[in-house]
C-alpha positions in Angstrom: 71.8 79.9 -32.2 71.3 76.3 -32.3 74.0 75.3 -34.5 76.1 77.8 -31.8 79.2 75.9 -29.6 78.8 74.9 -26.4 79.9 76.9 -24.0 81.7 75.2 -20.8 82.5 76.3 -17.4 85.4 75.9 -15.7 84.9 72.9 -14.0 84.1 70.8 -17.5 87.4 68.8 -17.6 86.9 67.9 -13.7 83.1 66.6 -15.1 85.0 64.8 -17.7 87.4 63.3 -15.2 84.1 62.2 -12.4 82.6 60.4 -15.3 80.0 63.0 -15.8 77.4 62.5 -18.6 77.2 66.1 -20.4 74.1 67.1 -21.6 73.4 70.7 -23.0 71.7 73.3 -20.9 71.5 76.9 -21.1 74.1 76.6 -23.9 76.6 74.8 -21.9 77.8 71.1 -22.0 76.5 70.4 -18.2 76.8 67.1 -16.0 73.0 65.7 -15.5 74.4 63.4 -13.4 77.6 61.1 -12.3 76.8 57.9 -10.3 72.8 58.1 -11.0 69.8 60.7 -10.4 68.3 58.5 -7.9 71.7 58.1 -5.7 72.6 61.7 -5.9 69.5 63.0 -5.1 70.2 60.9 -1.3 73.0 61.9 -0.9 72.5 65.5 -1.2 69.5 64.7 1.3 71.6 62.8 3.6 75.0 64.3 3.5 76.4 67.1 1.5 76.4 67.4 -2.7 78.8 69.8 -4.7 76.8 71.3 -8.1 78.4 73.3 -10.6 76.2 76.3 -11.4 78.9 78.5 -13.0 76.6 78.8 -16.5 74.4 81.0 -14.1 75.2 85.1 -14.9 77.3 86.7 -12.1 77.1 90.9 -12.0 77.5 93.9 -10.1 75.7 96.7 -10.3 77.1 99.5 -9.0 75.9 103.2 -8.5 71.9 104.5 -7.9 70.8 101.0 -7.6 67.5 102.4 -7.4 67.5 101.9 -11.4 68.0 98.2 -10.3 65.3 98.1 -7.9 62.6 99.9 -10.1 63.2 96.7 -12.2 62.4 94.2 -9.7 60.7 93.3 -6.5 62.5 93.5 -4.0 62.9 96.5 -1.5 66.5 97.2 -2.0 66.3 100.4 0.1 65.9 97.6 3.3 68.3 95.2 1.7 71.4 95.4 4.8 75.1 94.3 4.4 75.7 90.6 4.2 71.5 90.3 3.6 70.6 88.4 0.1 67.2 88.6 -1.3 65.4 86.1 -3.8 63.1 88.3 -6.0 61.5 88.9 -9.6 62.5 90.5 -12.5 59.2 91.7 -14.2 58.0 93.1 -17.7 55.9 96.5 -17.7 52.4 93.5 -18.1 53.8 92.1 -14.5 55.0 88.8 -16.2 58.3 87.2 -15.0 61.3 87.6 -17.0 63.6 85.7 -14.6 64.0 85.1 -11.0 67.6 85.7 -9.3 69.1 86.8 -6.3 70.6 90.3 -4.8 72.8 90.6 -2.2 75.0 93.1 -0.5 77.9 91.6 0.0 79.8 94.5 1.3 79.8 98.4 0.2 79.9 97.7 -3.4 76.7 98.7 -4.8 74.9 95.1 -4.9 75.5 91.5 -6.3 73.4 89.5 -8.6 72.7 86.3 -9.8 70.6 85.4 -13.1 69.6 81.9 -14.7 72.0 81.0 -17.2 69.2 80.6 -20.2 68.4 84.7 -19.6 70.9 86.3 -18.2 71.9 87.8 -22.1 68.5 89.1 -22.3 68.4 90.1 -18.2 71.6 92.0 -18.4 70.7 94.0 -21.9 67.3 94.8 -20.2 68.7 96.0 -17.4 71.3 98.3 -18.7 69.1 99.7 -21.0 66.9 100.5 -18.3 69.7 102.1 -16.1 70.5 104.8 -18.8 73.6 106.4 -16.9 72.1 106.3 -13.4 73.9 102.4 -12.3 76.3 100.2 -13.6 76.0 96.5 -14.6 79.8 95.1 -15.0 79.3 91.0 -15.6 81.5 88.7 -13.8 82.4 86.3 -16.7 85.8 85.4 -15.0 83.9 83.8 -11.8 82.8 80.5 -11.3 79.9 79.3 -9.2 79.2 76.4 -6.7 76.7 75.1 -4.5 77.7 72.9 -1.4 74.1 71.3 -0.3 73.2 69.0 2.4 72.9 68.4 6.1 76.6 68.1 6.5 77.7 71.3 4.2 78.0 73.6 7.2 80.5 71.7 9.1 82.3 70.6 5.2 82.5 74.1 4.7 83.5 75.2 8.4 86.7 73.6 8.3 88.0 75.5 5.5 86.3 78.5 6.4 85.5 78.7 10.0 83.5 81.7 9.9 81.0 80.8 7.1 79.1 78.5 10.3 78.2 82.0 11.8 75.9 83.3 8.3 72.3 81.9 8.4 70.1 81.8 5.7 69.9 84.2 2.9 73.4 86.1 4.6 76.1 86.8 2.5 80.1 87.3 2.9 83.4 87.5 1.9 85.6 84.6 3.4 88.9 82.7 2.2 89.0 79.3 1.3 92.6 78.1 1.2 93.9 81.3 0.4 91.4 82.4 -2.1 88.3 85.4 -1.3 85.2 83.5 -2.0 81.7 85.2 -1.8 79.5 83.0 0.2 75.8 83.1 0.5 73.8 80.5 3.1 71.1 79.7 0.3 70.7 77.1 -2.4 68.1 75.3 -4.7 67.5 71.8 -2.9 65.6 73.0 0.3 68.8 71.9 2.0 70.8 73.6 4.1 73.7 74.9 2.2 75.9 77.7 0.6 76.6 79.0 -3.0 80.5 80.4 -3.4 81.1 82.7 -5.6 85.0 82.2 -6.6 87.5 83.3 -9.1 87.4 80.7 -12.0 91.3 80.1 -11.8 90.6 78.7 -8.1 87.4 76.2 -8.8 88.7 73.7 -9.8 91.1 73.6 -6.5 88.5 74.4 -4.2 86.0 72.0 -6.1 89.0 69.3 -5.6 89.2 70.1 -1.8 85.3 70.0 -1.0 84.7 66.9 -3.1 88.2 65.4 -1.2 85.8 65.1 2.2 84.3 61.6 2.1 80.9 63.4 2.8 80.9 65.4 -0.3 79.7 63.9 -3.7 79.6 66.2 -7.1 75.7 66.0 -8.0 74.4 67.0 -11.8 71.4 68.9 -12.9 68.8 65.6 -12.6 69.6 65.1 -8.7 69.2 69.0 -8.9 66.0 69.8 -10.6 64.2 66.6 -8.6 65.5 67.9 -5.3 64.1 71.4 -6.1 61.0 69.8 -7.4 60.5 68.0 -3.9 61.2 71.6 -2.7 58.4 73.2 -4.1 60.7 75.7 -5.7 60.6 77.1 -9.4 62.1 76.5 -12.7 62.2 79.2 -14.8 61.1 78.9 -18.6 59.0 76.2 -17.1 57.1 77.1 -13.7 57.2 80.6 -14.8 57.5 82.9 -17.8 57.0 86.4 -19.4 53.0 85.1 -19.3 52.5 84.6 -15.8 52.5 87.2 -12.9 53.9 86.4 -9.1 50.5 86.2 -8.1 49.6 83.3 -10.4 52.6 81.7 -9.8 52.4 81.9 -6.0 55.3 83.8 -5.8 53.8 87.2 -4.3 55.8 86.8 -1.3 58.9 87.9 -3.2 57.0 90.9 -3.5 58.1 93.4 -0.8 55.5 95.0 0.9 56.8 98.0 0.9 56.2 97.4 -2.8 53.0 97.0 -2.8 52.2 99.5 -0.8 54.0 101.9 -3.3 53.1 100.6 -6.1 56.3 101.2 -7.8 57.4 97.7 -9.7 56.9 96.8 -13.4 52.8 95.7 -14.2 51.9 97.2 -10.2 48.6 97.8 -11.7 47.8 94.6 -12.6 48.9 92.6 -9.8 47.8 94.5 -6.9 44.6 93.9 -9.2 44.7 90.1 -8.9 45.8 90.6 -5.3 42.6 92.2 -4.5 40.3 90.3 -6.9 42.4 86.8 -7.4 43.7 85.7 -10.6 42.7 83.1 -13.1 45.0 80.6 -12.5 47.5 79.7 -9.4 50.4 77.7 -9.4 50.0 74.4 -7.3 51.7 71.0 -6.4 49.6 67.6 -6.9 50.5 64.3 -5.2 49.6 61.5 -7.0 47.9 58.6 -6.0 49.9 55.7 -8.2 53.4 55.5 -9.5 53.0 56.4 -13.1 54.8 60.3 -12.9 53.3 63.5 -14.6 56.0 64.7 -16.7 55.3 69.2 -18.2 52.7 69.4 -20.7 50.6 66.7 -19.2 46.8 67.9 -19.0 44.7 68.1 -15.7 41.3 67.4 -15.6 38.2 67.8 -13.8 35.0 65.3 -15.0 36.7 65.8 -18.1 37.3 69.2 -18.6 40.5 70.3 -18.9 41.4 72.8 -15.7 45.2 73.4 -16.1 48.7 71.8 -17.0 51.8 70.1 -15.4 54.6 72.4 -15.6 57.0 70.7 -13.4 56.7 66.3 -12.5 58.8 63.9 -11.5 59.6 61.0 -9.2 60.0 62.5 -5.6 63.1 59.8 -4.0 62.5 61.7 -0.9 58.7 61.3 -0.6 59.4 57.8 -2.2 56.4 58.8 -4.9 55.8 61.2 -7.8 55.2 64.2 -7.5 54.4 67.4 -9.5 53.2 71.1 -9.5 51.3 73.2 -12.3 48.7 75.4 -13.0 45.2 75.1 -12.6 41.8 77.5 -12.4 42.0 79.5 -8.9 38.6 78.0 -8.0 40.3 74.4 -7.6 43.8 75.4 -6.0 42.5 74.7 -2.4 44.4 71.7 -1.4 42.6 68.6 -1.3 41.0 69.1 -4.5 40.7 65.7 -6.6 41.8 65.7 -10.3 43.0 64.0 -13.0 46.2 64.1 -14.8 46.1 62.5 -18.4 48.9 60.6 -18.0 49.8 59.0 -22.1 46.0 59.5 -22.5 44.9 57.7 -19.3 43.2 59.9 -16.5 45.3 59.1 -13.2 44.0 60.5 -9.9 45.5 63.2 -7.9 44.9 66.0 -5.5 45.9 69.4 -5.0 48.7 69.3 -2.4 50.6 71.5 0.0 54.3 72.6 -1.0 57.2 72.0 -0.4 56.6 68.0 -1.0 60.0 67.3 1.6 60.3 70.1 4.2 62.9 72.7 4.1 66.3 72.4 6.1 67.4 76.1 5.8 69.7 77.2 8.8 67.4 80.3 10.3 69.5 80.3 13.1 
């Protein structure tokens, strides 16, 4: 697999053409950034920011989609038209095997959206779990972007006027010069913002005409993963995994509670067990208290014992500091908590802090 091409989306020449520097990720050649990490990650803050995510998986699943929600968290049963849903695919030991989205779009059984590193391993779960009851058709031939920013509502209003009307975690069909593109009011930055699903034929024109708005700026995955950092928000294969529950990685409010009150998702047992008695270990954010960052696998201690690890760290350029979030033992997860992060071997002081690190911006209405 790792001698395997990589695969490209269909925005990779336009990269090419920006001056993107293409990294791998997921197993596609990917822009990490354009102009600078640090300049992106303003101006998504400031104005609006164009990312390519079309390496994520695209699907509908169609039929008893009951087969889809006895796979995940979320209470599909409740899930309206135009309503999206951020929820958690789990193992049968409660442990996260990816976090995506679900949406009903319109009457055609429900939408979803995987990470690009599992979506091979989510989809063959999930049909092999449906036996004939639903469908899973993957949308290979679909491309996917995400406007973000302050200014992306009004970007995106004048070439869709009726996108202005969704507000967070609503969903639609709309055309964009001509084309249908599936919009969604969500994103990964804590920004408001919108992900459009559209044919991959049209991207690259519609990429062209957002990015020809002097407010618009493409972005790659560094301004991306340090505005989601700032955001308190997740990265899978990182912040999570097949080892950690949603209750360890304070994630329990994708949980429905109709759910829970069921008990009818993957590993119920166990969580509803660690809801009840608290788990081990609890996913928290640290602010630092010099400039040297905690990058993932650094240690944290307490008088010298080691209490958890760094999954996620980085320089915040919103907060103007680093910033970072982990694991560490329940008892210490109140915030306010001094530690130590072993920084190259040197214990640098820190304290168990509140998330998100930069406040969210999503358009509630």
């Amino acid at each position: 697999m790792a001698d395997a091409p990589l695969k490209t989306t269909p925005l990779h020449a336009l990269h090419l053409e920006l001056g993107g520097k293409m990294v791998p990720f997921g197993g596609y050649d990917m822009p990490v950034q354009y102009e600078g990490i640090m300049a992106e990650h303003l101006h998504c803050r400031e104005k609006a920011g164009l990312f390519d995510v079309s390496h994520m998986g695209q699907a509908r699943v169609t039929g008893d989609v009951s087969a889809l929600e006895a796979l995940i968290t979320a209470d599909l049963q409740a899930l309206g038209a135009g309503e999206q849903k951020y929820t958690l695919l789990l193992n049968e030991r409660g442990g996260i095997m990816d976090d995506l989205m679900v949406s009903r779009p319109d009457g055609d059984g429900v939408f979803v959206v995987v990470n690009a590193a599992t979506k091979t391993n989510d989809f063959a779960h999930m049909r092999a779990r449906f036996g004939d009851r639903a469908t899973l058709t993957e949308l290979d031939d679909r491309a996917l972007l995400a406007l973000q920013g302050p200014m992306a509502a009004e970007v995106l209003k004048a070439h869709a006027p009726k996108t202005a009307e969704l507000v967070f975690m609503q969903t639609g069909w709309f055309q964009i010069d001509g084309v249908d593109v599936m919009a969604s009011r969500s994103g990964y930055t804590g920004e408001d913002g919108f992900e459009l699903s559209i044919p991959a034929a049209d991207a690259e024109s519609i990429a062209r005409l957002l990015l020809a708005d002097e407010r618009v700026k493409p972005i790659g995955l560094g301004a991306r993963d340090s505005l989601r950092l700032e955001a308190g928000l997740c990265l899978y294969g990182h912040d999570m995994d097949e080892d950690r529950t949603p209750v360890e990685a304070s994630l329990l409010w994708a949980v429905a509670k109709s759910r829970r009150e069921r008990a009818d998702f993957p590993g119920a047992d166990l969580i509803l067990k660690q809801i009840a008695d608290g788990p081990a270990q609890k996913r928290v954010g640290f602010a630092l208290k010099d400039r040297a960052p905690a990058r993932e696998g650094t240690e944290i201690a307490v008088d010298g014992e080691t209490v958890g690890v760094v999954t996620s760290g980085g320089f915040g350029p919103t907060v103007g500091a680093p910033v970072a979030m982990g694991y560490v033992r329940a008892d210490l997860a109140r915030p306010g908590t001094a530690v130590d992060l072993m920084v190259r071997g040197k214990a640098r002081p820190a304290e168990i802090a509140k998330m998100p690190f930069a406040p969210h911006r999503f358009h509630r209405g």
